[in-house]
C-alpha positions as CSV (number, residue, x, y, z in Angstrom):
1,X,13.6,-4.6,25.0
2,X,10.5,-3.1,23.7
3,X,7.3,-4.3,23.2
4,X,6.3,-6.3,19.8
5,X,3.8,-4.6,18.3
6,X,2.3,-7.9,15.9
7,X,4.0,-10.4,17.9
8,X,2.3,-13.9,16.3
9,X,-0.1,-11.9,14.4
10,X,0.0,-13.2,10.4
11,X,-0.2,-10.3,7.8
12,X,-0.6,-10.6,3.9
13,X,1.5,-7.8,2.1
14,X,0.3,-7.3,-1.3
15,X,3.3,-5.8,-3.8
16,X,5.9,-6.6,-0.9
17,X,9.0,-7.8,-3.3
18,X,10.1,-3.9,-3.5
19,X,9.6,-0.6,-2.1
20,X,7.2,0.2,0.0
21,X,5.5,-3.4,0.3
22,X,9.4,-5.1,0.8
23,X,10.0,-2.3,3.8
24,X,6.5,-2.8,5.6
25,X,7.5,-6.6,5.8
26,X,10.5,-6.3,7.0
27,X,9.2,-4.5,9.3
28,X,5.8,-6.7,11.0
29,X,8.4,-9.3,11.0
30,X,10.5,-7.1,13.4
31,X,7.3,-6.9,15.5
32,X,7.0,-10.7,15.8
33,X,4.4,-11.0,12.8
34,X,4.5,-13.8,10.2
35,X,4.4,-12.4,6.8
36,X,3.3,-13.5,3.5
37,X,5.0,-11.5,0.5
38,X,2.9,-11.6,-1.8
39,X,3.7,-9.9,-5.7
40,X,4.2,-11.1,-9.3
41,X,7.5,-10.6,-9.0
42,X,8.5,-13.6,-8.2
43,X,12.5,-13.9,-7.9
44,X,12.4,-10.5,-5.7
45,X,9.5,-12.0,-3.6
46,X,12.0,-15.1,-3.0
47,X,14.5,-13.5,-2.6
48,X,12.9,-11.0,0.6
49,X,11.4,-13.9,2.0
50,X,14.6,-15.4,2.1
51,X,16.6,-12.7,3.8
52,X,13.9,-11.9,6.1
53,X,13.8,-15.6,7.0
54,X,11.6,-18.1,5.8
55,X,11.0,-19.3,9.4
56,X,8.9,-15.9,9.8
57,X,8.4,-15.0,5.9
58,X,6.9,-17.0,3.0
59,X,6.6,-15.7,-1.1
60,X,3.2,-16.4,-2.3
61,X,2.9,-15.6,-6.3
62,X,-0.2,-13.4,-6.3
63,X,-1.7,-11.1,-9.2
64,X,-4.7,-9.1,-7.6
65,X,-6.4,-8.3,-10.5
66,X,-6.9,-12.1,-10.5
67,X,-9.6,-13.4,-7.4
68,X,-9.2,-16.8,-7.5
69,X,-4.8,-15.9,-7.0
70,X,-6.1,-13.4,-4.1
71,X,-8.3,-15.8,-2.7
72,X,-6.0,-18.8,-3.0
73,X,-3.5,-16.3,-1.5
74,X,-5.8,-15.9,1.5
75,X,-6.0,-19.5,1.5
76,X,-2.5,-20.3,2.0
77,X,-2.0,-18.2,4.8
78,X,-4.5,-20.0,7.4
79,X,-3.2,-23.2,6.0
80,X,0.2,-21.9,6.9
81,X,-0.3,-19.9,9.6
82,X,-3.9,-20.7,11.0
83,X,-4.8,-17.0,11.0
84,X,-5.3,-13.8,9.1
85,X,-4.6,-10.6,10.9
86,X,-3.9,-8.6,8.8
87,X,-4.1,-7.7,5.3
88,X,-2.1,-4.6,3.7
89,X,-3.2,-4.4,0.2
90,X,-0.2,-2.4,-1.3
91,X,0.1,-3.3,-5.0
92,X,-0.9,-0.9,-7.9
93,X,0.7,0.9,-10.5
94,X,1.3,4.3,-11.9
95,X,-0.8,4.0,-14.3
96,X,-1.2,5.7,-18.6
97,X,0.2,9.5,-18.0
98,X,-2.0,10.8,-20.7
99,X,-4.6,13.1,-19.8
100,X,-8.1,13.6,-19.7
101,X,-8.0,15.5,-23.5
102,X,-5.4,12.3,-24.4
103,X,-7.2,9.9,-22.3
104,X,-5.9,6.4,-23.1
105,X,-9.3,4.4,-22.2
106,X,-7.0,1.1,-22.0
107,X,-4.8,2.4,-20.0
108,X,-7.4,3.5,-17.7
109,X,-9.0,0.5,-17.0
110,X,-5.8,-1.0,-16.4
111,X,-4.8,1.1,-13.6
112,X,-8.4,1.1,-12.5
113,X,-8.4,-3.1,-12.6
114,X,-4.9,-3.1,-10.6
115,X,-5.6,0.0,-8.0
116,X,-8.7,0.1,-7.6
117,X,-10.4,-3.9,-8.7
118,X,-7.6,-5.3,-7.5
119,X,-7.5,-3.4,-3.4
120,X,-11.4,-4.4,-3.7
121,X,-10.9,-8.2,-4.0
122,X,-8.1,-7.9,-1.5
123,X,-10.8,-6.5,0.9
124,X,-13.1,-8.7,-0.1
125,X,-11.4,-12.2,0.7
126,X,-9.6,-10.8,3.3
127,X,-12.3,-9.6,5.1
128,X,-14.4,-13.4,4.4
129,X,-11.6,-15.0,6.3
130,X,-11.7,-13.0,9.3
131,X,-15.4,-12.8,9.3
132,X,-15.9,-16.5,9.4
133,X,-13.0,-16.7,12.3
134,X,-13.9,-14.5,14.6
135,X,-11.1,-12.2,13.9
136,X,-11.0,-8.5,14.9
137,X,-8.2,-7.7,12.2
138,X,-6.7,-4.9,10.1
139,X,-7.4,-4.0,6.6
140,X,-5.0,-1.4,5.7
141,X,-4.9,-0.2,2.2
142,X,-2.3,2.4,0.3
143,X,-3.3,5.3,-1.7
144,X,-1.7,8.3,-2.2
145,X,-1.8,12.0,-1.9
146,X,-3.1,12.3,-5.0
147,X,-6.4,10.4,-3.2
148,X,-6.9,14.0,-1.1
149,X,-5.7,17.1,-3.9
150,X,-5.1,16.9,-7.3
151,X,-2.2,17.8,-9.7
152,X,-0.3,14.8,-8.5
153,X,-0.7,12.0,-11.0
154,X,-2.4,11.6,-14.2
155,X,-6.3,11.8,-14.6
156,X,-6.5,7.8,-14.5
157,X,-4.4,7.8,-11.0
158,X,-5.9,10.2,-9.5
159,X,-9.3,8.8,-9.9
160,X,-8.2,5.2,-9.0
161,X,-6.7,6.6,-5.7
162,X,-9.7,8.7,-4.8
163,X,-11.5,5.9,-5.3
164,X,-9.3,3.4,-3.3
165,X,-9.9,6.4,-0.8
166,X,-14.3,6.1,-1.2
167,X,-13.5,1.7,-1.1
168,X,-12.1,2.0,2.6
169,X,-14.7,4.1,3.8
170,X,-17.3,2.1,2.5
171,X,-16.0,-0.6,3.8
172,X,-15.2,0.5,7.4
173,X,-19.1,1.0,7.3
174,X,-20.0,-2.8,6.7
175,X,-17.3,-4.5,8.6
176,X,-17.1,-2.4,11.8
177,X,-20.3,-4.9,13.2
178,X,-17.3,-7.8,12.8
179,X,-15.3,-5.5,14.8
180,X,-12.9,-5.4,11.7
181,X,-10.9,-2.3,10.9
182,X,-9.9,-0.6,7.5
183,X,-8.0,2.0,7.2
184,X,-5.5,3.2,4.3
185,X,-2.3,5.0,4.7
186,X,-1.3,7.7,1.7
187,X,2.7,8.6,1.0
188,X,4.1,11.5,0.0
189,X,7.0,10.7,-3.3
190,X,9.0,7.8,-1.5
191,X,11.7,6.8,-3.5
192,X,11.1,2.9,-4.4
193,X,12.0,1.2,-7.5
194,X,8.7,2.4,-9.1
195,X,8.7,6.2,-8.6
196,X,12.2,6.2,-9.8
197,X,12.0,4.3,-13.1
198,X,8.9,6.8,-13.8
199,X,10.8,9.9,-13.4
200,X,14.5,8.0,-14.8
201,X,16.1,8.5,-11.5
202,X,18.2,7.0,-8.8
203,X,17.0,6.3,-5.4
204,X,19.1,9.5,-4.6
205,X,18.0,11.7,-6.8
206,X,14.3,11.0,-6.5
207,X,15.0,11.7,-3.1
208,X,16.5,15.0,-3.6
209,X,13.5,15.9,-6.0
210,X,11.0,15.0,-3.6
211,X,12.8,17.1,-0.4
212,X,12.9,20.1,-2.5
213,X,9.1,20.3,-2.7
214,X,8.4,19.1,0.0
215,X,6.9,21.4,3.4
216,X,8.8,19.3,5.6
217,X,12.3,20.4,6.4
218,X,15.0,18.6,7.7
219,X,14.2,14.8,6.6
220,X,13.8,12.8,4.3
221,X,11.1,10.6,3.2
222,X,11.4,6.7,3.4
223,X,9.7,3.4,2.2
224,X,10.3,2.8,6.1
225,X,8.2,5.7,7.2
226,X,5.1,4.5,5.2
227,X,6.0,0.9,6.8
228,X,5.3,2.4,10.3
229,X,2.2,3.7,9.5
230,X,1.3,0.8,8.0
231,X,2.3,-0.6,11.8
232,X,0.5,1.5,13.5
233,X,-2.5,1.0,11.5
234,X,-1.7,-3.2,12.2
235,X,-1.5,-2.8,15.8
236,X,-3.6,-2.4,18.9
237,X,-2.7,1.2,19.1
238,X,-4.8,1.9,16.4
239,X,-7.6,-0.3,18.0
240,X,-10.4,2.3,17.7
241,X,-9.4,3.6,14.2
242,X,-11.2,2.8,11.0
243,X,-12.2,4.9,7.5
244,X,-9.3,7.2,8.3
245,X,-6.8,8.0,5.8
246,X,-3.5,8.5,7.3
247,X,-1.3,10.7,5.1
248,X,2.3,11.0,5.4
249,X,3.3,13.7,3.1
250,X,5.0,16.4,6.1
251,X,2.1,18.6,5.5
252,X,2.5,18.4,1.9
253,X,-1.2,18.6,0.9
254,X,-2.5,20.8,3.9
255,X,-0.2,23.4,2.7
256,X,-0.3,22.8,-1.1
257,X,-3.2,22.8,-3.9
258,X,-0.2,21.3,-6.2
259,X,3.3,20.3,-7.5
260,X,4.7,23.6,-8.5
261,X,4.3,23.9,-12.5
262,X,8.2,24.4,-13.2
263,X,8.6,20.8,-12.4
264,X,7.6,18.5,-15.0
265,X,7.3,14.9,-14.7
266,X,8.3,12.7,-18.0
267,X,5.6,10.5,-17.5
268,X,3.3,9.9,-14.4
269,X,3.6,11.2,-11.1
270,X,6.3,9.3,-9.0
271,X,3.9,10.4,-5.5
272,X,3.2,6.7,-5.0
């Protein structure tokens, strides 16, 4: 049997009742974490808890554009668990597709408030918890590749994931002296329920959109594979890792400068 990699380690997953957030948790609790879903969707965060087992899983109703619901989220798990390990800020949105001509200000600062607000408070109590405890823990945040090239989101996107991208690093800077690490991971188009609403897709054939464009040959990208990261980033592998952003695009933006202009998205881009 192999090692577990968070064995009694306690995470908070931020967005965990679908896609990318739901897969992560499935997958600490495989590795002998205890994991608090934590979204504003609340019969899917029930319902993963649930099937995950509520022995090693609990839902926690959290908006993170809202501190006192991240902090009171934070809360809960050292009441339940007596610890905070880890903390994978994974909620945000797509955000207004308008762009910069068009710019819908509102819709701007919405996807700013979510993306970028939000992954700050997340930090923010997170890293108070561990600070006052003693804990060397894991900060892990997700961007996107539209955080390292542009061309793969709207204007309001792409600056709130370059930004989540400026939030870790600055970060990393003030908690390394706590011995606290933050990192953020940054996916490729993974087909959750998210990217495929944008583009009016099934799981299937956001898949097959994604493959054709992608460098990578010969597999297909899953909410799973972000998950792992994510795990790697959570563990003690990663113990001397911090400010890195860990991209898992299959070369994508090392080889690209942008989405090839025959293929136009309906609204925003799906590259969560």
């Amino acid at each position: 049997m192999s090692k577990l990699r968070l064995e009694s380690k306690v995470a908070i997953i931020t967005g965990a009742a679908s896609g990318i957030g739901e897969a992560t948790a499935r997958l600490f609790v495989e590795h002998g974490a205890f994991v608090v879903v934590a979204d504003i969707q609340d019969e899917l965060g029930h319902q993963v808890a649930a099937s995950i087992g509520l022995v090693k899983a609990s839902y926690r109703h959290c908006d993170v554009r809202d501190e006192k619901q991240v902090e009171e989220t934070v809360a809960y798990a050292l009441e339940k668990y007596g610890t905070l390990d880890i903390m994978y800020s994974n909620a945000g949105i797509a955000g207004s597709a308008t762009g910069i001509l068009d710019l819908d200000l509102e819709g701007f600062d919405s996807t700013m408030a979510i993306n970028v607000r939000g992954m700050a408070i997340t930090i923010k109590h997170a890293a108070r918890a561990m600070v006052a405890r003693k804990i060397r823990g894991s900060i892990i945040c997700t961007t996107s590749v539209a955080a390292s090239i542009a061309g793969c989101g709207s204007s309001s996107y792409t600056a709130s994931k370059h930004a989540i991208l400026g939030l870790i690093r600055s970060a990393c800077g003030e908690l390394g002296v706590h011995g606290i690490r933050v990192n953020c991971v940054s996916p490729f188009g993974v087909a959750t329920p998210l990217s495929c609403g944008i583009v009016n897709l099934d799981p299937s054939g956001m898949e097959d959109l994604t493959y054709a464009i992608s460098n990578l040959k010969g597999i297909v990208l899953k909410a799973r594979h972000i998950g792992e990261a994510a795990l790697f980033l959570a563990s003690d592998e990663s113990a001397f890792i911090s400010g890195h952003n860990l991209v898992v695009d299959g070369g994508f933006t090392v080889v690209s400068q942008n989405i090839p202009p025959l293929i136009k998205w309906p609204q925003s881009s799906p590259f969560l």
